[in-house]
C-alpha atoms as one frame of an Amber mdcrd trajectory, in Angstrom:
protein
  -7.139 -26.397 -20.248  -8.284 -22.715 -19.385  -7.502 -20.832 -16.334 -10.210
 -20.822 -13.740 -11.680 -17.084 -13.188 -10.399 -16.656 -10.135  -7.292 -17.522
 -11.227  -7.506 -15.233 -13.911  -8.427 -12.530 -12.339  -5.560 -13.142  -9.939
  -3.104 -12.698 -12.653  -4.304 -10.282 -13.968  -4.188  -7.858 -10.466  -0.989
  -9.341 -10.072   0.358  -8.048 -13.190  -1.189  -4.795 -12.528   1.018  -5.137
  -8.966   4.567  -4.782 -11.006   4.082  -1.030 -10.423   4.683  -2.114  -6.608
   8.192  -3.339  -7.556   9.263  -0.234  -8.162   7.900   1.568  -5.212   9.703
  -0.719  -3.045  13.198  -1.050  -4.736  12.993   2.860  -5.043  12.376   3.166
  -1.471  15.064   0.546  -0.299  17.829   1.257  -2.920  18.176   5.157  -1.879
  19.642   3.498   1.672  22.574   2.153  -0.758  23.191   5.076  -2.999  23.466
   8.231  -0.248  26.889   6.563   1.050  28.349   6.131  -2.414  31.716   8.104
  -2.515  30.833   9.175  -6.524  27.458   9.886  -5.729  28.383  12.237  -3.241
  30.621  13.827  -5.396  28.244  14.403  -8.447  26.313  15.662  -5.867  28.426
  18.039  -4.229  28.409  16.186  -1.085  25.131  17.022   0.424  24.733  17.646
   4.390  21.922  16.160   6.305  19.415  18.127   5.586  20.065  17.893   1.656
  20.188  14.143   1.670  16.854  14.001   3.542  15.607  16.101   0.865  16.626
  13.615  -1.662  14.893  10.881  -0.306  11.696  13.173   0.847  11.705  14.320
  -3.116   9.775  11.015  -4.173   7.483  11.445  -1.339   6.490  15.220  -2.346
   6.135  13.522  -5.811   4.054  10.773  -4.841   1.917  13.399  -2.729   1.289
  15.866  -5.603   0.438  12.944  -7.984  -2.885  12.474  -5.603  -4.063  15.936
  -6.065  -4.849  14.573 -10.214  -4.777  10.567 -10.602  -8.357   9.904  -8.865
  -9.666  12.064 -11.709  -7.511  11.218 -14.076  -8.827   7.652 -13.470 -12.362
   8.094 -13.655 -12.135  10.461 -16.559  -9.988   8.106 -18.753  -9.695   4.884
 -17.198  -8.135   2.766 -14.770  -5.704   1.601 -17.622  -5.107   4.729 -19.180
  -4.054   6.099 -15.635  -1.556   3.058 -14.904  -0.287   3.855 -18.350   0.464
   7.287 -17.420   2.213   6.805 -14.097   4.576   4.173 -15.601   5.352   6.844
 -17.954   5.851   9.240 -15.541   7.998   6.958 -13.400  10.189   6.192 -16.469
  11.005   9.958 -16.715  11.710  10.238 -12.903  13.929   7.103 -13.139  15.986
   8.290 -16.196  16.640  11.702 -14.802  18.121  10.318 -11.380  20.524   7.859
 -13.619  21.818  10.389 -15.558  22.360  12.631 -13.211  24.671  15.292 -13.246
  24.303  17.736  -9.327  21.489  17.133  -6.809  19.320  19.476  -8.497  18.871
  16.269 -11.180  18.247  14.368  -7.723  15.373  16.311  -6.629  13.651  16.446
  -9.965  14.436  12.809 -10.950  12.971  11.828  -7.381  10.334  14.286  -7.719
   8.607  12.714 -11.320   9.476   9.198 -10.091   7.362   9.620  -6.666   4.485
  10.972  -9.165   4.631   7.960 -10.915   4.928   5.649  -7.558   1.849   7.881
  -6.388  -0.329   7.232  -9.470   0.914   3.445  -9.531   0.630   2.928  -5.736
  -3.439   4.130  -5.518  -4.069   2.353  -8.426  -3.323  -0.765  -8.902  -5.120
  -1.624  -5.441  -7.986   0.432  -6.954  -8.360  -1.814 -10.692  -7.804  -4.956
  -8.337 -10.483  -4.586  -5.752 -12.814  -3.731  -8.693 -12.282  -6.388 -11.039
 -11.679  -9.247  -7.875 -14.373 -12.019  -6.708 -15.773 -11.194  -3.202 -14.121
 -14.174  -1.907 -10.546 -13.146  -3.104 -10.523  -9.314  -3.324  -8.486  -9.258
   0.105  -5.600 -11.709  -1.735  -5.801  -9.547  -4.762  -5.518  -6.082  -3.200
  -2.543  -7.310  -0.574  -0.591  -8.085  -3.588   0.786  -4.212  -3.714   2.711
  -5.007  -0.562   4.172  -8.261  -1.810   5.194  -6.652  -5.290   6.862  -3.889
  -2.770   8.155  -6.047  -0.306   9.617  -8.413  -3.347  11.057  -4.794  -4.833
  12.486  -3.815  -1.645  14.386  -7.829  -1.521  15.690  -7.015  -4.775  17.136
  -3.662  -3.667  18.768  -4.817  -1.112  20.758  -7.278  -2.265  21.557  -5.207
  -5.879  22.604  -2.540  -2.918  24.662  -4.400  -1.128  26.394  -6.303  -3.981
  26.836  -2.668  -5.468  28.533  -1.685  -2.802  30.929  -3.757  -2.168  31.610
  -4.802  -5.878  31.094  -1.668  -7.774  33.123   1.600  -7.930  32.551   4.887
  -9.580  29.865   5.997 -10.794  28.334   2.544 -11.996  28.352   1.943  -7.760
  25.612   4.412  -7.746  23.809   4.910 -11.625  23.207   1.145 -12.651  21.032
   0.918  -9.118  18.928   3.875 -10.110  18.564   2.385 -13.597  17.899  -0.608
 -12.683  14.322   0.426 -11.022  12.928   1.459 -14.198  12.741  -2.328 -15.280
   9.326  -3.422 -14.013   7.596  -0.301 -15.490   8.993  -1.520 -18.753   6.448
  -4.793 -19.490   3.570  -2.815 -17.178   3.352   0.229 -19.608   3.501  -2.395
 -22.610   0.986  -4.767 -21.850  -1.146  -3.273 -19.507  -3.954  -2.000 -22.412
  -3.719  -5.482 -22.661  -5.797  -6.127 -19.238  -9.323  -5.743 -19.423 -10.905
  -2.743 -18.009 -12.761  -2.257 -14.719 -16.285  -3.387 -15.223 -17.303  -0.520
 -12.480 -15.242   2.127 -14.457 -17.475   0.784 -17.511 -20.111   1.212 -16.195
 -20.408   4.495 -14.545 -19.673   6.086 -17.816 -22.867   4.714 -19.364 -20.596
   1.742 -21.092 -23.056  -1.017 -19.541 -22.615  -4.020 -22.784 -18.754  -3.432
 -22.450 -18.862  -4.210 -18.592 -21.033  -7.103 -19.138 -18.346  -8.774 -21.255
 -15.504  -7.784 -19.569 -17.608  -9.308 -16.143 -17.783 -12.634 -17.869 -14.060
 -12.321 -18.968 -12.638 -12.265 -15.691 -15.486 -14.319 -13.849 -17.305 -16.790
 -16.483 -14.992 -17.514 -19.375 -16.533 -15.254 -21.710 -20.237 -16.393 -21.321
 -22.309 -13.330 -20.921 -25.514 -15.515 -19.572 -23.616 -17.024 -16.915 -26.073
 -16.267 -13.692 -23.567 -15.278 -11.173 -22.101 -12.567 -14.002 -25.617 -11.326
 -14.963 -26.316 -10.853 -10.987 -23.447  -9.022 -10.334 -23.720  -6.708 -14.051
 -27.096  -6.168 -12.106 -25.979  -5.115  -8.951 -23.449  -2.972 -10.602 -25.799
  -1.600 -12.718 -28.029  -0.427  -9.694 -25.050   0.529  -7.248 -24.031   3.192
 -10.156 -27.639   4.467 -11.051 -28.378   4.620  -7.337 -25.022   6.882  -6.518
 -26.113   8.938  -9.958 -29.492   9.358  -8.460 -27.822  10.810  -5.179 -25.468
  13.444  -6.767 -23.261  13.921  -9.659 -20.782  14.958  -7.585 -18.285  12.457
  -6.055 -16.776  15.292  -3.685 -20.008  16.314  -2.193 -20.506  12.537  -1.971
 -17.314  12.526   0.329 -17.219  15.341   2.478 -21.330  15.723   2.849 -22.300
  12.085   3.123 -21.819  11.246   6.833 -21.166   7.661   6.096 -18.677   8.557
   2.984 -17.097  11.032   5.024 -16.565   8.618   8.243 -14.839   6.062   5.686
 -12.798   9.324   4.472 -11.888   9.620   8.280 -10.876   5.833   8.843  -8.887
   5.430   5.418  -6.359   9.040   6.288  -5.841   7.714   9.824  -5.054   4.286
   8.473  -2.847   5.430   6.344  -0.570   8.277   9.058  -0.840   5.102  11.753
   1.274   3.161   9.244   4.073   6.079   9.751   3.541   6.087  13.150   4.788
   2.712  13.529   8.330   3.794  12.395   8.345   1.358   9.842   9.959   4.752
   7.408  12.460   5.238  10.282  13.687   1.949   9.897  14.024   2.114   6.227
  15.318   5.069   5.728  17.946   5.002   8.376  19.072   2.296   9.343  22.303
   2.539   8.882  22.408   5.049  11.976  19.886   2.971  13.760  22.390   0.003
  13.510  24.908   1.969  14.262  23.814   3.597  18.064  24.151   0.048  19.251
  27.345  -0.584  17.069  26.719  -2.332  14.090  28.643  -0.517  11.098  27.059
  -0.104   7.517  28.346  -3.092   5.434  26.924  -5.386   7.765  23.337  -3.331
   8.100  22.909  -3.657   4.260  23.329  -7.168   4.918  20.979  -7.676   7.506
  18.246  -5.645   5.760  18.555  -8.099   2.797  17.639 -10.462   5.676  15.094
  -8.181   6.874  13.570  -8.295   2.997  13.114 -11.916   2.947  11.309 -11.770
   6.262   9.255  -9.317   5.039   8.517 -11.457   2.173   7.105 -14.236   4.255
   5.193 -11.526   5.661   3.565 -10.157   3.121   2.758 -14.231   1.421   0.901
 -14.906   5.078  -1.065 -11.682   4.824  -2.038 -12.916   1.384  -3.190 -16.513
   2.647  -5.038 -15.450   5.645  -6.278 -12.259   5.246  -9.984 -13.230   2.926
  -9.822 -16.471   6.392  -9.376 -13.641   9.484 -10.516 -10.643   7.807  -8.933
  -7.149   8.388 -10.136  -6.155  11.688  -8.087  -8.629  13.678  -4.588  -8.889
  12.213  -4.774  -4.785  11.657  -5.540  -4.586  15.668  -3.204  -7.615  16.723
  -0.489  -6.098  14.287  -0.121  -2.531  15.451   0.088  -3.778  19.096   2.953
  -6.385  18.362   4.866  -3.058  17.055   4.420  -1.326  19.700   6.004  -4.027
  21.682   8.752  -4.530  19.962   9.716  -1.186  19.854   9.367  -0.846  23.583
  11.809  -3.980  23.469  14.305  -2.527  21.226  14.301   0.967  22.776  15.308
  -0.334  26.349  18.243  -2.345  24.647  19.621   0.516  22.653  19.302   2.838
  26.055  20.970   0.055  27.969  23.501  -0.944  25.425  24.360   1.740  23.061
  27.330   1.485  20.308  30.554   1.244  22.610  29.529  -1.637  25.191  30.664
  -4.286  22.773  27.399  -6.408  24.285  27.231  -8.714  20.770  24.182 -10.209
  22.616  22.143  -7.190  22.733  22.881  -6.248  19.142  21.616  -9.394  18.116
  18.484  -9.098  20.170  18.308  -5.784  18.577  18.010  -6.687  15.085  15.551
  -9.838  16.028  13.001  -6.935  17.401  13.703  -5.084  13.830  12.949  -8.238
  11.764  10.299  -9.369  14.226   8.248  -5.653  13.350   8.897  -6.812   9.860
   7.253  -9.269   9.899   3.650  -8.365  11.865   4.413  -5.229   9.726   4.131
  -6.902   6.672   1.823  -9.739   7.617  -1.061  -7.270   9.046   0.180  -3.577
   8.909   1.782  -2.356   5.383  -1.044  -4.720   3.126  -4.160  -3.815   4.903
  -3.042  -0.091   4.502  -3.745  -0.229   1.009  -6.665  -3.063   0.499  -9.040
  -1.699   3.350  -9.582   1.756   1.735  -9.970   0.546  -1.404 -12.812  -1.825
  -0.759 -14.423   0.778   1.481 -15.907   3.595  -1.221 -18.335   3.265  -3.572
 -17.574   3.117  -7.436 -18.318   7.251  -7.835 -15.891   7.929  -4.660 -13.617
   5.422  -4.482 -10.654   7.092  -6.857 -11.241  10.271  -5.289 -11.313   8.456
  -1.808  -8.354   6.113  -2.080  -6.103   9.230  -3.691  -6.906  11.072  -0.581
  -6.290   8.523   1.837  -3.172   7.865   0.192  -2.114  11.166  -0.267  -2.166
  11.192   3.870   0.353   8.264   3.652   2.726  10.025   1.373   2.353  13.605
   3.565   3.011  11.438   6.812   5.933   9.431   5.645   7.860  12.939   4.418
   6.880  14.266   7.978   9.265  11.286   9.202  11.601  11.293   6.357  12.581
  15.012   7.519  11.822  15.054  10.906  13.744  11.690  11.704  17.609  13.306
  10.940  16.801  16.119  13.398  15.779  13.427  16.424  18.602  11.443  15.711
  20.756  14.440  16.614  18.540  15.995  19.671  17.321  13.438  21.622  18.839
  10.046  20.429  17.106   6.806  21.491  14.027   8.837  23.281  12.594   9.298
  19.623  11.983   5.561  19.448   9.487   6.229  22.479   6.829   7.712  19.853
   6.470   4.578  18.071   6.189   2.284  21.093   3.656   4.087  22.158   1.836
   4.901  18.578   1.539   1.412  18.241  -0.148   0.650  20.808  -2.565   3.855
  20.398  -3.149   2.368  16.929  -4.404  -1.081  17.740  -6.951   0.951  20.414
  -8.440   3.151  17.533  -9.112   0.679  15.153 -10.525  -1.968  17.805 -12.947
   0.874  18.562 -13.601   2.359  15.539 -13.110  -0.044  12.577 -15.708  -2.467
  11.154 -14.702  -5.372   9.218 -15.516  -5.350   5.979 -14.409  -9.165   5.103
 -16.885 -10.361   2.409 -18.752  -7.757   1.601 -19.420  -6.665  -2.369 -18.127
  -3.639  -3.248 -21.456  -2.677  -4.371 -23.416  -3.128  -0.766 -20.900  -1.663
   1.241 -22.867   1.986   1.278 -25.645   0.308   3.235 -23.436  -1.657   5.366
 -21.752   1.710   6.565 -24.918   3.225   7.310 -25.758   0.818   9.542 -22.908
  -0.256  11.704 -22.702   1.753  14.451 -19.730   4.504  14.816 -18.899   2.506
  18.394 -17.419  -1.190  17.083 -15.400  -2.437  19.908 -16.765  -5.650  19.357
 -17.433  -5.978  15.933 -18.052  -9.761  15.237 -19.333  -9.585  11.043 -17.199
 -11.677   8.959 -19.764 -12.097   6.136 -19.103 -15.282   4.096 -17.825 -14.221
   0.879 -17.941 -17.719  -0.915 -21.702 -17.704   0.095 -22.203 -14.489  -1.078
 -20.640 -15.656  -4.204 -22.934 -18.755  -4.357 -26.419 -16.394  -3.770 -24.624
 -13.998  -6.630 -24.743 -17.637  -8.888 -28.150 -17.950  -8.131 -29.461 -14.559
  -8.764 -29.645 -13.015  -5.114 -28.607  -9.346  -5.566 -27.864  -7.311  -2.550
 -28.059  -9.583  -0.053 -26.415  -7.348   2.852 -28.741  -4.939   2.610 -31.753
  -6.806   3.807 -29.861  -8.629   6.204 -29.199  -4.998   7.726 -32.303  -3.934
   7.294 -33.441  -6.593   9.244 -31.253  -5.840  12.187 -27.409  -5.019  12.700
 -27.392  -7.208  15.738 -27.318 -10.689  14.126 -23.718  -9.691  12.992 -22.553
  -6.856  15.517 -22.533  -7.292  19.056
C-alpha cells in the first residue's frame, strides 16, 4: 500500500532534518569534552577565555556560512546546498577528532559551524517549500526535534564518556561520533526530490509540476489540487519577476519584505535572550553556585534532554492546531518566570547552604524552561521565518535572520564567562526580564501566519496592520487545501481585499 502524500512529504523533511542531529549533539557534547583531563592537555590547557573561544568557533562558523548559503541555494539548489554543508561539516568534524593543539580546535569548530549554518537554514527552508499548508508547521518544527534528539544523544555519550572513558578516547570518539548523521544525509539526499518553488523560479516549470504531484498526488500530474497549486506557484514567481530581479532590493526596499526582515532577526536574538545558550553552555558552573558538582550536572542535563524531547514532540502536535502567535507569546513569558524563580533561589541559597531542597527546586525551574523552550520557543524560531518570505527572498531572508541567531548566541557564548566572574547571580536578571520583554513584542507586533500558502503570504503582509495586539487570523489550512483541490487559487488575497477586519480585530 503507498504512503499517503502527506506522509510522504513528512519523511521526506524529516530526513532532510538529520542535519539537526548534528547541530544539537555538537552543541551539547562540547559541555563534556572542555573538562576532559587529555583534552586539556592536547590543548595546552586553555584559560577561560580560550575555552569560550572554542565553543564560540562553531558559532563564527555557522555565522560566516550565512553570508553564501542563501545564494548558494538559489543558484544551485536546495539539494545541492544540503550536500555541501554536510560536506563541510564532515571536514569540521574530522579536524576536531584528530586534533593535535587548540589551533585544530578553532579550525575544526570553525568548518563544522559552516556546515551547521548551511544545514540549520536549510533544511527548514526545503521543508516549508515542499510541505502541504495544513502540515508545513509539523514539518518545519522538525529541526528542533532532530536537535533536541542530537542534544539527548550527547548527553548521555557525554556522560558515559566521562565516567567510563580515559585518555584521549574520553574526549576524540565524542567528537567523532557527531559526524554520523551527516553520513546517510550527504548520501541520499540527491535522492529527495527538489523544491518545486526552487524549480520553478529558474524557468524549470514541467520539472516542478512532477515533482508537485510526487510529494502531493502520487505521481499524477492532472490531479486538481497539484495543477492549482503548480498554478499559483507559477504566478507567485512571475509576479515577484515582474517586480524586480533583484531579491535584495526586494528585502531591504519592499516595506512589507523588509518588516518580515525586521520580525525574523528579532525572533531569532529573543531566542538568546532567553538564556537558553547560558544554560547549555555552562551549566556546569550554573549547577555549581547553588552546589551541585559536575558528574551529577551531566546527569541531570541528560534529564533535561528527554524533557526537551517531549517538548519539542508537543510543539510538533499542536503547533498547525494553535498556530505560532500564541505558544511564541505564552512561551517567552513562562521563561521569564522561571528565571525570576530560579534567580531568587540561587541569591537566597547559593553553593555552601547545603539547602538540598532549593537545589532541587533549582533544577525543576531549568527543566521547566526546557520544556516551554522547546515546546514554543527554540521550533518556532526556525519555522516562522521560513514560511514568512516569498520564493525570490526567502533564502536570502531566512540566511539573514539566522545569521542574527548565530551573531547573538556568540555574544552570550563570550560574554557569559565574564558575568559569571563580575557580578554572579545578577546576570540571570537579564533573562527574567528579556523574557518577559519578548512575549510583549511579539503580542504587539507579530501576525499569525497559521494556514496561509506560501505563495499568498506577500498580500497577507501588506495588509495586516503593523499594530497586531489582537491578532485573531488562524486561516484554516485543511480548507485552504480543499479550495486548492477544487481549483480556487489565491484565496487570501480576495478575502483581504475584501477587508482585513473579518480576520483581525
Amino acid at each position: 500500500m503507498p504512503l499517503s502524500p502527506k506522509v510522504y512529504t513528512w519523511l521526506c523533511g524529516l530526513f532532510a532534518a538529520l542535519g539537526s542531529v548534528t547541530f544539537g549533539y555538537d552543541l551539547g557534547i562540547i559541555a563534556s569534552v572542555l573538562p576532559s583531563e587529555d583534552f586539556n592537555r592536547t590543548t595546552g590547557n586553555p584559560n577561560a577565555t580560550a575555552q569560550g573561544l572554542i565553543v564560540g568557533c562553531l558559532l563564527l562558523g555557522a555565522f560566516a556560512s550565512n553570508i553564501y548559503v542563501g545564494s548558494l541555494a538559489d543558484r544551485f539548489g536546495r539539494r545541492i546546498a544540503i550536500l555541501s554543508g554536510c560536506i563541510v561539516f564532515l571536514i569540521g568534524g574530522g579536524v576536531q577528532t584528530g586534533a593535535q593543539n587548540i589551533h585544530y580546535m578553532y579550525a575544526g569548530r570553525f568548518l563544522a559551524g559552516m556546515g551547521i549554518g548551511m544545514l540549520a537554514m536549510l533544511a527548514p527552508l526545503y521543508q516549508a517549500e515542499i510541505a502541504h499548508p495544513s502540515i508545513r508547521g509539523r514539518l518545519t518544527t522538525l529541526q528542533q526535534f532532530m536537535l533536541g534528539l542530537g542534544a539527548l544523544i550527547a548527553s548521555f555519550i557525554g556522560y558515559g564518556s566521562f565516567h567510563g572513558l580515559k585518555g584521549q578516547i574520553q574526549w576524540r570518539l565524542p567528537l567523532g561520533i557527531q559526524m554520523l548523521p551527516a553520513v546517510p544525509l550527504a548520501f541520499f539526499i540527491l535522492l529527495l526530490p527538489e523544491s518545486p518553488r526552487y524549480l520553478a523560479m529558474r524557468g524549470r516549470d514541467d520539472e516542478a509540476l512532477l515533482v508537485l504531484a510526487r510529494l502531493h498526488a502520487h505521481g499524477d500530474t492532472t490531479d486538481t489540487f497539484v495543477v492549482s497549486e503548480h498554478q499559483e506557484i507559477l504566478q507567485q514567481v512571475a509576479l515577484e519577476r515582474e517586480e524586480t530581479r533583484d531579491a535584495w532590493t526586494q528585502l531591504f526596499m519592499i516595506p512589507s519584505n523588509f518588516r518580515r526582515l525586521l520580525l525574523g532577526v528579532a525572533l531569532q536574538f529573543s531566542v538568546q535572550m532567553t538564556g537558553v545558550s547560558v544554560i547549555q553552555y555552562y551549566s556546569p558552573q550554573i549547577f555549581a553556585s547553588i552546589g551541585i558538582d559536575t558528574s551529577t550536572t551531566l546527569g541531570l542535563q541528560s534529564g533535561n534532554s528527554v524533557i526537551a524531547l517531549i517538548g519539542e514532540a508537543l510543539c510538533i502536535w499542536f503547533i498547525d492546531r494553535l498556530g505560532r502567535r500564541g505558544p511564541l507569546i505564552w512561551a517567552n513569558a513562562i521563561s521569564g518566570l522561571t528565571f525570576v524563580i530560579g534567580t531568587i533561589i540561587i541569591k537566597l541559597f547559593p553553593a555552601g547552604s547545603e539547602n538540598h531542597n532549593a537545589s532541587r527546586a533549582f533544577v525543576a525551574m531549568t527543566w521547566l524552561f526546557n520544556l516551554v523552550f522547546s515546546s514554543g520557543i527554540g521550533p518556532l524560531s526556525w519555522a516562522i521565518p521560513v514560511e514568512m518570505f516569498n520564493s525570490a527572498t526567502r533564502a536570502k531572508a531566512t540566511a539573514i535572520t539566522s545569521s542574527a541567531a548565530w551573531i547573538s548566541n556568540f555574544m552570550i557564548a563570550q560574554v557569559s564567562p565574564l558575568a559569571f566572574d563580575n557580578i554572579g547571580w545578577k546576570y540571570y536578571l537579564v533573562f527574567a526580564i528579556c523574557g518577559f520583554t519578548n512575549a510583549l513584542f511579539f503580542w504587539a507586533f507579530l501576525p499569525e501566519t497559521r494556514g496561509i500558502p506560501l505563495e499568498e503570504l506577500d498580500s497577507y503582509f501588506e495588509k495586516v496592520p503593523l499594530f497586531v495586539p489582537n491578532s485573531t487570523l488562524h486561516l484554516d489550512a485543511s480548507a485552504r487545501e480543499e479550495e486548492l483541490r477544487r481549483g480556487r487559487v489565491d484565496n487570501l488575497s480576495d478575502d483581504l481585499e475584501k477587508g482585513s477586519a473579518k480576520h483581525i480585530e
